[in-house]
C-alpha positions in Angstrom: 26.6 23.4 9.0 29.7 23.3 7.1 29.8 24.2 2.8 29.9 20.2 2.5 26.9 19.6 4.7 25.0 22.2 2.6 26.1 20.2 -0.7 24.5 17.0 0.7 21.2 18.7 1.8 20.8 20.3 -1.2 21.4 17.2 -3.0 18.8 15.3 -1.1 16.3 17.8 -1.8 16.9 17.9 -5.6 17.1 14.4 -5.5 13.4 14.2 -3.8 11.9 16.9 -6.3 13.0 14.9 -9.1 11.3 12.1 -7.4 8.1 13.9 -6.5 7.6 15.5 -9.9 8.4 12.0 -11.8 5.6 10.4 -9.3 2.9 12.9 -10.8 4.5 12.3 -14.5 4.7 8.8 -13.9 1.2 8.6 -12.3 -0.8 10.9 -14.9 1.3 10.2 -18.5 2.8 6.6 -17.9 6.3 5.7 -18.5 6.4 6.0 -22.2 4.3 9.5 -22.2 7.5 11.3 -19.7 10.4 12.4 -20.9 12.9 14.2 -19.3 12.4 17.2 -20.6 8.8 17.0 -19.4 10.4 15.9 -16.2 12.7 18.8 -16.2 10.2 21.5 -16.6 7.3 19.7 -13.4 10.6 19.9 -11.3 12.1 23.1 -11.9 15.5 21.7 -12.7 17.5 21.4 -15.5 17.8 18.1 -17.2 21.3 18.3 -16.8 21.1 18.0 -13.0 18.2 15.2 -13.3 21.3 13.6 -14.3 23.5 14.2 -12.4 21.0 12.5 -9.8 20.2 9.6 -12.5 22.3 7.7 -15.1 18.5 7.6 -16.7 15.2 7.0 -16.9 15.0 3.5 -16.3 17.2 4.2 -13.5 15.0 6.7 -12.1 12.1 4.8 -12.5 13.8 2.0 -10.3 14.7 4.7 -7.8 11.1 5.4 -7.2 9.9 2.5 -7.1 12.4 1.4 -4.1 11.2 4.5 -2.3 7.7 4.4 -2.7 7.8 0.5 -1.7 9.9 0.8 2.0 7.6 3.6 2.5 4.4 1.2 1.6 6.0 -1.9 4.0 6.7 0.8 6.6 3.0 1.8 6.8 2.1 -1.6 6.2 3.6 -2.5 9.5 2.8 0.4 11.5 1.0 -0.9 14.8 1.9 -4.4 14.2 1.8 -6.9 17.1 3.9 -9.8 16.1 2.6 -11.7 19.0 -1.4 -11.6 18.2 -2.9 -14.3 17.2 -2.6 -14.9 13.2 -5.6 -14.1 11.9 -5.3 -10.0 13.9 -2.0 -9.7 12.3 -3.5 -10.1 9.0 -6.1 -7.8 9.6 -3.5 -5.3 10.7 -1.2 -6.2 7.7 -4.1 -6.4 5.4 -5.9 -3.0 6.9 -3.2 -1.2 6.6 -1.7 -1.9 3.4 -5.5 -1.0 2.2 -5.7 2.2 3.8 -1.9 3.2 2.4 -3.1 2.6 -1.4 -6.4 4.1 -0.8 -4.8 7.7 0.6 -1.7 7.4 -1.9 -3.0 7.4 -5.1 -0.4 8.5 -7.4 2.1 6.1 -5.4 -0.2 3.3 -5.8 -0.7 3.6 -9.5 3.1 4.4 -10.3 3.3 0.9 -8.3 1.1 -0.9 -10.5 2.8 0.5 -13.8 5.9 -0.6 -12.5 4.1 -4.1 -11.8 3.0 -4.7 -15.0 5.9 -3.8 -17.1 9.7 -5.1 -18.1 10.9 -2.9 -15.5 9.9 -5.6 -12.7 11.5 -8.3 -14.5 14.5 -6.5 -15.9 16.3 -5.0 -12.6 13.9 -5.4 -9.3 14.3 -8.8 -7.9 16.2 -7.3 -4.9 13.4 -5.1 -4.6 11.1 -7.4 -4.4 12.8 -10.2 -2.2 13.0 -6.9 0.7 9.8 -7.6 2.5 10.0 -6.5 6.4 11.3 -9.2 9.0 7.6 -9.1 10.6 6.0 -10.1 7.1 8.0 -13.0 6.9 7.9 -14.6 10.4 3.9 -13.6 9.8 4.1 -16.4 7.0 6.5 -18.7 8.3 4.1 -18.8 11.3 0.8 -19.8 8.9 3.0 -22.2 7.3 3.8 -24.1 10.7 0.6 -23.6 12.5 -0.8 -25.4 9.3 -3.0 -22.1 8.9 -2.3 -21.5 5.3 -1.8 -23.0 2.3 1.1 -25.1 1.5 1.7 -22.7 -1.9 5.0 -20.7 -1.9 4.8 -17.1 0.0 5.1 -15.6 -3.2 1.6 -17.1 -4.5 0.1 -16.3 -1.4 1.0 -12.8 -1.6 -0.3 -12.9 -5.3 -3.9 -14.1 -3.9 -3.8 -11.2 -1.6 -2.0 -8.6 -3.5 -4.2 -9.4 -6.3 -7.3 -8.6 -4.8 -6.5 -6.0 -2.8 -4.7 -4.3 -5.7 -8.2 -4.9 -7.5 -10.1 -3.8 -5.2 -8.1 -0.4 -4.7 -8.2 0.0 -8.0 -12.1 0.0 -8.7 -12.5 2.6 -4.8 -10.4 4.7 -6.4 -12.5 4.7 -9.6 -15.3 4.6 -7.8 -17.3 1.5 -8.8 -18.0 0.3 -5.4 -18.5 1.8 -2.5 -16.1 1.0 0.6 -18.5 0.9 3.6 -16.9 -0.8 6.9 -19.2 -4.1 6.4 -17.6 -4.0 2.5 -14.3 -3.8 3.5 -15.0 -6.3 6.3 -15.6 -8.7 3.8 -13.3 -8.2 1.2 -10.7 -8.5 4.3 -12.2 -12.2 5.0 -12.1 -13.1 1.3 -8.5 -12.2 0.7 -7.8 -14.5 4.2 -10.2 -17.1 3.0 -7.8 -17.6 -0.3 -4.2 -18.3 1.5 -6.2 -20.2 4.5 -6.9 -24.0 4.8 
């Protein structure tokens, strides 16, 4: 491995501490409650080379969020059999964007932060419009087989998203218990809403 070689890996890996330490921040004290100094000390790094990695934190912020969602639509598309029948698909897609936010806590919180602040409205539309190529032919089939609703994708998505973000939310708090027949239904509700 060559001196330039060693640059770049070391860069990466500073780079992912930053992130990993402003995931717990994020997660725990909210956007307002971290600063980079406070950032600075959970990574071991100076803040000086938190910006050399980040014009900011806004920027950072963003950063995360972009990695923490391809890593969400990759596990949300792990297993997936575009040519099942509709209604497996959505199990699969649904299942496994459940079990994702149910083992990722921190990620999943950050993400709902991020949802429900300026930050989604002030520099993420490209982040939101990249949804995986087996997501979108997964809706452009409902749409021509009549299955679902004639809403925009994006509404459907809120009808699921919502729920299951709700739903998440309240296991992870612990105010209802997830047993295979509950999560069984809340799976046929969340179809029942985008479905004719």
């Amino acid at each position: 491995m060559n001196v330039h070689s060693e640059e770049k890996a070391t860069d990466v890996a500073k780079r992912r501490q930053i992130l990993e330490a402003a995931l717990g921040l994020f997660s725990d004290q909210g956007f307002h409650g971290t600063s980079m100094s406070k950032l600075a000390k959970a990574s071991g790094l100076p803040v000086g080379t938190i910006y050399r990695h980040f014009a900011g934190k806004e920027e950072l912020i963003h950063a995360l969020y972009a990695d923490l969602k391809r890593d969400r639509m990759a596990a949300m598309i792990e297993g997936y059999d575009a040519t099942a029948p509709l209604r497996a698909r959505f199990d699969q897609l649904w299942g496994n964007t459940f079990d994702y936010c149910l083992t990722h806590p921190a990620e999943f919180k950050f993400a709902e932060q991020y949802a429900y602040s300026p930050f989604l409205r002030d520099g993420a539309n490209a982040i939101q419009a990249s949804i995986p190529k087996e997501v979108a032919a997964f809706f452009a089939d409902g749409y021509s087989s009549g299955t679902f609703k004639s809403q925009p994708p994006q509404i459907l998505n809120a009808l699921i998203s919502g729920l299951l973000n709700a739903l998440v939310t309240r296991a992870l708090a612990n105010v209802i218990t997830l047993t295979p027949s509950t999560r069984s239904a809340l799976m046929d509700a969340c179809w029942d809403a985008i479905t004719n």
